[in-house]
N, C-alpha and C positions, 0 to 999 in steps of 0.2 A: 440806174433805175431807182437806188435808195435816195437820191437827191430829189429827183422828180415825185417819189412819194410823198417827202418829207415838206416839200413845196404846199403841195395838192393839201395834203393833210394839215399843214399851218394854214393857208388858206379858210379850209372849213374852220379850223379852231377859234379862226378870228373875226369870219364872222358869227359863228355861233355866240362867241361872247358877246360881242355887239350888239345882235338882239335879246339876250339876255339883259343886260344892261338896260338896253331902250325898253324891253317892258317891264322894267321895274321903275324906270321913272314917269313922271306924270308929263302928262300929255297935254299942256292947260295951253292955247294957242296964243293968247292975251295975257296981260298983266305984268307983275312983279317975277311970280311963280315962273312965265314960258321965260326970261332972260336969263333965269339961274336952273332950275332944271329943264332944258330943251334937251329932247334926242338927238342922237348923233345919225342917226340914218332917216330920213323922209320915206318910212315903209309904202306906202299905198303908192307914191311913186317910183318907189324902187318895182313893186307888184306889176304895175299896170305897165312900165318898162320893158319889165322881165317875158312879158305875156304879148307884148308887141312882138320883141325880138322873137317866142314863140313862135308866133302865129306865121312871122316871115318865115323862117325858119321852113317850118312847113309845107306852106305853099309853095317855097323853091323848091324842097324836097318831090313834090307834089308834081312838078312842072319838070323838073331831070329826070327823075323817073320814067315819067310819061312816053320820054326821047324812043 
């Protein structure tokens, strides 16, 4: 059970740092700038990903239930 915590809990740590990191560097899509500070995670698709798998999520929920 303390493996499986420690997992879960590295997890969150890493990506917490992650986004830490991505907003503190600049977000400039063009130039010189985006080749040398680019983020490491594509947030808005990672967002719109997250909220898809959501949504399915759901509506299976939605639709077992129902049974």
């Amino acid at each position: 059970m303390r493996t499986f915590f420690g997992m879960i809990l590295g997890a969150l740590l890493l990506a917490g740092s992650v986004y830490v990191y991505d907003s503190m560097q600049t977000s400039v899509a063009n130039g010189e700038v985006a080749t040398t500070n680019r983020t490491i995670v594509n947030w808005d698709v990672a967002k719109a990903d997250w909220e898809a798998l959501r949504d399915r999520a759901h509506k299976d929920w939605v639709r077992i239930s129902s049974k």
